[in-house]
N, C-alpha and C positions, 0 to 999 in steps of 0.2 A: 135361370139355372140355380137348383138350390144346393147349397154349400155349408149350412149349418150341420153340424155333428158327422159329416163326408169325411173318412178315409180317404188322405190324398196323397200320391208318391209323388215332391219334384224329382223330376233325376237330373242332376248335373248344375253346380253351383257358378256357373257362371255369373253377373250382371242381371241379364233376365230371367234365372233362376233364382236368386233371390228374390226379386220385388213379385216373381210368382207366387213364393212363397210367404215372404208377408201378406199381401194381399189376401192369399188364401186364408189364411188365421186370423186375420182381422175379419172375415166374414163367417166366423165360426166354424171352420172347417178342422182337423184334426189330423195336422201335417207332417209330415217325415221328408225328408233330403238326403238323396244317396249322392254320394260322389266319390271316384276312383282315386283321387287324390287322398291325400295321406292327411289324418288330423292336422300334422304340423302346417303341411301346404294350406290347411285352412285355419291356421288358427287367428286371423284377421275376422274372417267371419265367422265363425262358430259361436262365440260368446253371445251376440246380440241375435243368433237365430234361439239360442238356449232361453237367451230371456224371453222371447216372444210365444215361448211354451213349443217350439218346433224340435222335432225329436232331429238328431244329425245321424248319417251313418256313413265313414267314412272309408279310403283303404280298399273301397270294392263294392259291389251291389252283390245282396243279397237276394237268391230268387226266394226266400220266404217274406220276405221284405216287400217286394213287390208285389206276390200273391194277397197279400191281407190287405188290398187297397179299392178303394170303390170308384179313385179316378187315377189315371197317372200325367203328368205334364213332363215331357219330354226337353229339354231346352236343346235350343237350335245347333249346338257345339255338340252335342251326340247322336251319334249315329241309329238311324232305326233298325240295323243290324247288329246292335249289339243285343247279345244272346240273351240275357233276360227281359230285354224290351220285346225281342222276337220272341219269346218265350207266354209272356201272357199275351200278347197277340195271338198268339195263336189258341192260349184260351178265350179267346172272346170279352177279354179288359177292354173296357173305353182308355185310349191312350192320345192323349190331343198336342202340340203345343204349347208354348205362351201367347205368340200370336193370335192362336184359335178361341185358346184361354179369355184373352183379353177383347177381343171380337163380340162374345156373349155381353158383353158387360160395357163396352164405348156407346156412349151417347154422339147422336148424330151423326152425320156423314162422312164417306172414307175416299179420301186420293190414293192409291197405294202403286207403288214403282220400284220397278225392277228392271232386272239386268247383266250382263256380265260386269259392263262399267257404265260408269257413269252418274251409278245409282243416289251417290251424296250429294252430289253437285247440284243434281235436277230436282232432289227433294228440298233441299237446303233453298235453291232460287223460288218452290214451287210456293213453300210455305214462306218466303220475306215478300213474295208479290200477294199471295192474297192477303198475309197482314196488314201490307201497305194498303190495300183497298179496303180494307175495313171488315172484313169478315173475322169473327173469334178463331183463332187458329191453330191445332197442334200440331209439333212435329216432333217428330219419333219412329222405331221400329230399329232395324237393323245400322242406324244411323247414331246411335250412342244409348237415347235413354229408350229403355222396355217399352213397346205397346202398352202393359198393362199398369205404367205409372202415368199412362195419360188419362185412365179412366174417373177417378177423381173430378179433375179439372173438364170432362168431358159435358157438353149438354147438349138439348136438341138440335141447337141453333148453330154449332162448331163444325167445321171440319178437321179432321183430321189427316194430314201430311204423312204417310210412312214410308218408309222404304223398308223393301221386304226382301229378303234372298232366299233362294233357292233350300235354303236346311228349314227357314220358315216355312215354307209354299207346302213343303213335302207331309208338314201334320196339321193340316187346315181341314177341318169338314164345312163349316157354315159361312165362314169369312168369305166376307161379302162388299167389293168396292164399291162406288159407284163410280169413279174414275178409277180404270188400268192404266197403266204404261207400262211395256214394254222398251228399253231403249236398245237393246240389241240381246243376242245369243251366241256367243262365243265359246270356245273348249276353258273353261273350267273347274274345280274342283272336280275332276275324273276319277280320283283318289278316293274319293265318300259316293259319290253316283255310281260309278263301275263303267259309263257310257254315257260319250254324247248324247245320245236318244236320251237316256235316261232322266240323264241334265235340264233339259231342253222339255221335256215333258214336265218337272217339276217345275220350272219358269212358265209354261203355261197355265201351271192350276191357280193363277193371280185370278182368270176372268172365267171360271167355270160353275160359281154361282152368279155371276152379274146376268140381268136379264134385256130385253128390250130397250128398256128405261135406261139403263146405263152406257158407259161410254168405255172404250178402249183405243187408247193410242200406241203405233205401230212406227216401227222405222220401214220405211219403203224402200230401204235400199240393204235390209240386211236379211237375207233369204230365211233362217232359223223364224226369226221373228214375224215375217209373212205367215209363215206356218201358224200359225196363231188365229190366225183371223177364220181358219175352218173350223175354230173349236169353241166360239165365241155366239151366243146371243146376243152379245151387247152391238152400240151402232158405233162403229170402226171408223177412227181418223188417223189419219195419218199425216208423219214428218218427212222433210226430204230436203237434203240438199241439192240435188241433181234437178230436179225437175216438177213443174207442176202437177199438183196431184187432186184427187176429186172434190175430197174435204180434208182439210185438215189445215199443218203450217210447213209453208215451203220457203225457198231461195229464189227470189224474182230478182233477177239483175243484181243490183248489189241491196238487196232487202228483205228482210224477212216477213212474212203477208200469213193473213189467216183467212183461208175460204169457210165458210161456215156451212156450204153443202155446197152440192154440184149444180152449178148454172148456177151461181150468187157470186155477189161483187165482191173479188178480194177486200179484206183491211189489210191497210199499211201498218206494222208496227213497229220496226224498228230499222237503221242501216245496219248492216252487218258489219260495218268498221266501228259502229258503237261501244259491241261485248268487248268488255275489256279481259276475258279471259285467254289466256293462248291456247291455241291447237284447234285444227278443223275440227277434231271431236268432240268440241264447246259449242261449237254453232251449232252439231245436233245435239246438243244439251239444252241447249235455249230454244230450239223450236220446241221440240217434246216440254216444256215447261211452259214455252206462251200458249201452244194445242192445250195443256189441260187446265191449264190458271184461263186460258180466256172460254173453255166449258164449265168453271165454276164459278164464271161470274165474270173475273175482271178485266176491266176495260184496257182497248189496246193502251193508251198514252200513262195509262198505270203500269206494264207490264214495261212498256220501254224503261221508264223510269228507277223501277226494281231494278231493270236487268246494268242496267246504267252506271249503276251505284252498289253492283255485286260484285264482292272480292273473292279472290281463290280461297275454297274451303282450305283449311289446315290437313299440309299430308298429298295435297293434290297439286302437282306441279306446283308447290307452293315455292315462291322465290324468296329464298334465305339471306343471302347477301352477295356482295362481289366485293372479292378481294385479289388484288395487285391486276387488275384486270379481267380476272377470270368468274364468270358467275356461276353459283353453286344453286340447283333445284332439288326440292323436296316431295315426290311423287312416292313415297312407301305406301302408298295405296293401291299401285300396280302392283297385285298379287296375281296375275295371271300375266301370259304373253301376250295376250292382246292391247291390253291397258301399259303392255312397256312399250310395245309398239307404236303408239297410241304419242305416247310419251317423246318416244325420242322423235316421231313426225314433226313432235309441235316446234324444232329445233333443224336448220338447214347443215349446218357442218359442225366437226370441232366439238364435238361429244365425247368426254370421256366418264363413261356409264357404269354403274354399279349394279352387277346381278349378281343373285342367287338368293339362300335362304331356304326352306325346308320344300322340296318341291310335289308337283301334286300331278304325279305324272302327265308333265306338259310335251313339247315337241319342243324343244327351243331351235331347230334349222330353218323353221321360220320367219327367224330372225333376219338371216343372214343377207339378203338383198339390202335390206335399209342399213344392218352395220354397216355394208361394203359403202356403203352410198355417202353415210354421216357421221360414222362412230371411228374416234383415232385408236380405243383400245376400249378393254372391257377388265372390268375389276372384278373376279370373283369372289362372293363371301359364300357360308353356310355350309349347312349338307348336301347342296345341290351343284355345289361348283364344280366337282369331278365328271357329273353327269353335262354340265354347263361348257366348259370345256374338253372335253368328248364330240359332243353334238356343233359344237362350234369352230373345231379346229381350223386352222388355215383360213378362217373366211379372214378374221383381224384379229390386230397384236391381242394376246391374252397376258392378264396378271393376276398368281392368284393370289389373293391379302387374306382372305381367309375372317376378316373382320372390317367390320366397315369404318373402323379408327384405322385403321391401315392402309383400305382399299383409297381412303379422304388421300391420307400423308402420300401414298405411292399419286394419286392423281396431280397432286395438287405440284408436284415435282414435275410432272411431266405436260401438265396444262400451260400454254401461253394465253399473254394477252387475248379477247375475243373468243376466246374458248367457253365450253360449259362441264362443267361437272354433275350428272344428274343418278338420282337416285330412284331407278325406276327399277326394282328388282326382281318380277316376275313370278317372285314363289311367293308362301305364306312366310310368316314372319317366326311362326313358333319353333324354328330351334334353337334360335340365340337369344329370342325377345319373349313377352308376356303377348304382346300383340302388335301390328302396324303403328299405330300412333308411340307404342314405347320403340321401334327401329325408328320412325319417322324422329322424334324428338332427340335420340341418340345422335343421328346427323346433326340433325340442326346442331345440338350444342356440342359438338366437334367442331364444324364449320364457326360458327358462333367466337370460339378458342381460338380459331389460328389468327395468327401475328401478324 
């Protein structure tokens, strides 16, 4: 892809809109940056995109703006409905990604995984097991640093580890895995998709370049995800906890085994009281991670081993401390209802839970069997807590804090001994935070403070 003296529009300065945009200019290309945010909102970056010769344009997009351009790179935080992006599309503009961006230009091969949830955890374990086995290894994508600042460091002989979501998947033309994962499909972001289907279709376009050669991993027990496997060339393995499956990694008694096709002898790779992580929803995080780490290479008594000595990502049920008896978790990574669900399973009684935060037209009454079951009360913070409790009235006690320094102080009064305090909030984070990891740190260092 040639790039020298290319008219190129990033739109949207997030994280991987910038490294799009240097990148772009560093290979000669002749850059501009739209973003809706106000100069001031950026005046952190603007200066050093100034010096790198990148024109900024702030406050708004311009549709002459984006007409005088010979490529556009979209970042994943804006929507392709937004009316100037719809607008040259509809002239027949090449409009790609970063991911797609970065795809053109990675050296060597691609693990890449997705998900409702799950998605950091299994990329995080996916890339410290083939590290540990010795293979060159990146990791990246929707998991903190841009696909396209692994390119660099990229070479023949590397893999690279991403994790991809759903705003990725959606401006992908060439990107090309060789390992998928799928780890499930559940309802969310319906607020930027418009529909499930929609959703759900965009988590499919992971494996709609991959061919024969290539490999796709499937949860066998999550129906969205099945759906997958009619839309695939690649040869299909699958995880499960319930039950033996043809190829892939399953639950044998108390173990996790890897069949490597149908009629061949299970490998043993690990006991399942080994993962040291909590919640059944770890155990399918660790098969989908030993299914694609032992297809690209590594050996079972390596993968026990990773998995052995793998701590909870930060932000993921992440355990904060215990104080006067009661323990406080950090899960701000549950940005949909599944993933709080998820969350408060990994806990038997004596929960008192922290929802809300900017919501993304979810269902929250789906809640209400496991509150009744486990939860003594529920904290609401955000913009979402009216709708929050609405949706949840009378199932259990409701408080609304309205902030999560409040929602801590009101719990922390009404928690005893043995009890848990958890932060599994179900929405997005942007109307009180920058992102999940600034609510997730928030708690923490409340919790952190108390006496």
């Amino acid at each position: 892809m040639e790039l020298k003296n290319k008219r190129v529009l990033v739109v949207g300065l997030g994280k991987s809109g910038i490294s799009a945009a240097m990148f772009l200019r560093k290979r000669g290309a002749r850059v501009t940056v739209s973003d809706a945010r106000s100069a001031v909102a950026l005046a952190k970056e603007i200066p050093s995109l100034l010096d790198a010769g990148i024109m900024v344009e702030s406050g708004g997009h311009g549709l002459l703006t984006f007409r005088r351009q010979d490529l556009i790179v979209v970042s994943p935080g804006v929507p392709m409905d937004t009316p100037e992006v719809k607008q040259v599309i509809g002239y027949g503009m090449p409009v790609i990604g970063e991911l797609e961006l970065a795809s053109r230009f990675l050296k060597g091969r691609v693990v890449a995984i997705t998900g409702s949830n799950g998605k950091t955890t299994t990329t995080t374990l996916v890339g410290k097991i083939l590290k540990e086995t010795g293979l060159p290894t990146l990791v990246g994508g929707n998991i903190g640093l841009p696909v396209i600042d692994l390119v660099p460091e990229s070479t023949d002989d590397s893999v690279s580890v991403l994790e991809v979501s759903s705003f990725q998947l959606e401006t992908i033309e060439h990107f090309h895995p060789w390992i998928s994962v799928v780890l499930n499909i559940t309802p969310d972001h319906l607020d930027r998709h418009g529909s499930f289907d929609n959703y759900a279709a965009m988590k499919a376009r992971i494996t709609e370049n991959q061919t024969a050669e290539d490999f796709l991993v499937l949860n066998a027990e999550d129906k969205p995800t099945q759906m997958v496997a009619a839309k695939t060339r690649a040869q299909i393995f699958w995880f499960s906890t319930r039950r033996p499956i043809k190829q892939g990694a399953f639950v044998h008694g108390e173990s996790i085994v890897f069949l490597p096709r149908e009629g061949a002898k299970t490998e043993p790779i690990m006991p399942v009281e080994e993962i040291p992580l909590k919640g059944a929803h770890n155990v399918e995080n660790v098969l989908a991670a030993a299914c694609a780490a032992r297809l690209a290479g590594a050996a079972a008594e390596k993968i026990r081993a990773s998995v052995r000595s793998f701590k909870a990502v930060e932000h993921r049920l992440e355990f904060v401390r215990t104080v006067q008896g009661v323990e406080y978790f950090n899960d701000s990574k549950a940005t949909n209802v599944d993933a709080a669900m998820k969350a408060v399973s990994s806990f038997p009684s004596g929960i008192h839970l922290i929802l809300g935060g900017k919501d993304k037209d979810s269902d929250y009454t789906v809640l209400s069997p496991l509150l009744r079951e486990r939860v003594k009360a529920v904290y609401t913070i955000g913009s979402a807590a009216e709708k929050i409790e609405r949706e949840l009235h009378g199932v259990v006690k409701m408080v609304g804090a309205g902030t999560i320094d409040v929602a801590v102080r009101e719990a922390r009064s009404a928690a005893v001994p043995g009890d848990v305090v958890l932060l599994a909030p179900a929405c997005s984070s942007f109307d009180q935070f920058e992102n999940y990891e600034h609510r997730g740190r928030t708690f923490r260092q409340i919790v952190n403070e108390l006496s």
